[in-house]
N, C-alpha and C positions, 0 to 999 in steps of 0.2 A: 520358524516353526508355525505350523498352524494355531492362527487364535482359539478355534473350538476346544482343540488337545490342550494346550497351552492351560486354559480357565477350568478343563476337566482335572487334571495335574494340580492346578493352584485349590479348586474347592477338594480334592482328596486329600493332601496336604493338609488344609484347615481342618478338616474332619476329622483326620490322625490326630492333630494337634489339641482338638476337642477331646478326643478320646483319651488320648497318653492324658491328659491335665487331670481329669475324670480319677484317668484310674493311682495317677501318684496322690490326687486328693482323699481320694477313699480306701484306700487299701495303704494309704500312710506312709508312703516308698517313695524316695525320687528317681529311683531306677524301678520300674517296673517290668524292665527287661529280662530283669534277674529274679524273675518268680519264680518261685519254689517253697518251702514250709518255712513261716507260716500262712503263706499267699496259697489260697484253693485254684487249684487252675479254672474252676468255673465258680464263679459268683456272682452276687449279685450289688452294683453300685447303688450305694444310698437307697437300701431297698425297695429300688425299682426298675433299676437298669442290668442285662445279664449280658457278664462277660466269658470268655474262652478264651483263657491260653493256649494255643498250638505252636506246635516246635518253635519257630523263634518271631513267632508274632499270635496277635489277640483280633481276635473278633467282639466289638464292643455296641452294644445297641445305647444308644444315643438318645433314641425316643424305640417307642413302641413298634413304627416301621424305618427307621432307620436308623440303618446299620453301616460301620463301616471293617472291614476286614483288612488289617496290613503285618507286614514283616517288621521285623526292629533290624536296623544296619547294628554295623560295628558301633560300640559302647553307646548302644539304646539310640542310636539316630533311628528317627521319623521322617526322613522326607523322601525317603528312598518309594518308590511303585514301581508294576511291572503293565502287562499288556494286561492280562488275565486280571487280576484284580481293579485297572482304568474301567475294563469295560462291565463288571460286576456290577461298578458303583457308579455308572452312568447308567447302565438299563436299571437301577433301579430308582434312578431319578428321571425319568421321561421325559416329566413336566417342566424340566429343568432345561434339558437338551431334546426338543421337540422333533428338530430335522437332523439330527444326528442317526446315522446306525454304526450297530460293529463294526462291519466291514471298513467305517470310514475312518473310529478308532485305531481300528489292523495297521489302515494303508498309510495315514498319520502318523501312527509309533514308527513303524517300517523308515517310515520318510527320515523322520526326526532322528535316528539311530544313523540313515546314512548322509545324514546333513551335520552329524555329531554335534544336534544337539539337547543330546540327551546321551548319557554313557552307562555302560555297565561297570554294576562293581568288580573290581579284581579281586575280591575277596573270595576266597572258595566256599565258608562258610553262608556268606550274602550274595552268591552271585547270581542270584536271578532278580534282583535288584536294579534299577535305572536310575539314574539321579540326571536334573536336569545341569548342564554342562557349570554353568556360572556355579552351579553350588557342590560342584568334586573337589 
């Protein structure tokens, strides 16, 4: 797999994982997958941080400009991403991935999917989901 992709996957990953910790700390849940009343689908963490629950994942701000957006797998897995959401939270770290562009995330996932390694879920519920091969 390409190392670029590879370390973009590994820090969204840790940012998920920032986030889910976040939000079963503060809203008092270990499954924060299973929001609903009396979890607000939008609030705010340790009155300062604002989250959004959507259909089967959250958008959580982390700091003031960063953000990260993901899906919840099957029974609240986190390490699942897609194309669309890698490349969200790369272009919003520039400074991070300087000589990186989309197109090279595109031709990377592309790659990685037909080098299998990276796979989709089977899940119909999750399946726009990619998990990296070693962890299905």
């Amino acid at each position: 797999m390409n190392p670029d992709l590879l370390k973009i996957i590994h820090d969204f990953q840790e940012k998920v994982k920032e986030a889910n910790e976040r939000l079963k700390k503060h809203l008092g849940t270990d499954e924060p997958h299973n929001w609903g009343p009396p979890i607000e689908q939008v609030g705010v963490l340790g009155g300062k941080h604002k989250y959004f629950f959507h259909g089967i994942g959250c958008a959580v701000h982390l700091s003031e400009k960063d953000i990260v957006d993901f899906d919840y797998g099957a029974n609240g897995r986190i390490d699942g991403f897609d194309e669309w959401r890698l490349c969200g939270f790369f272009e919003a770290r520039q400074k991070t991935y300087p000589n990186i562009t989309e197109c090279d995330v595109k031709r990377w996932f592309k790659e990685a999917i037909e080098c299998s390694e990276i796979k989709k879920s089977e899940s119909r519920e999750y399946g726009n989901l990619y998990y990296l091969v070693q962890n299905t």
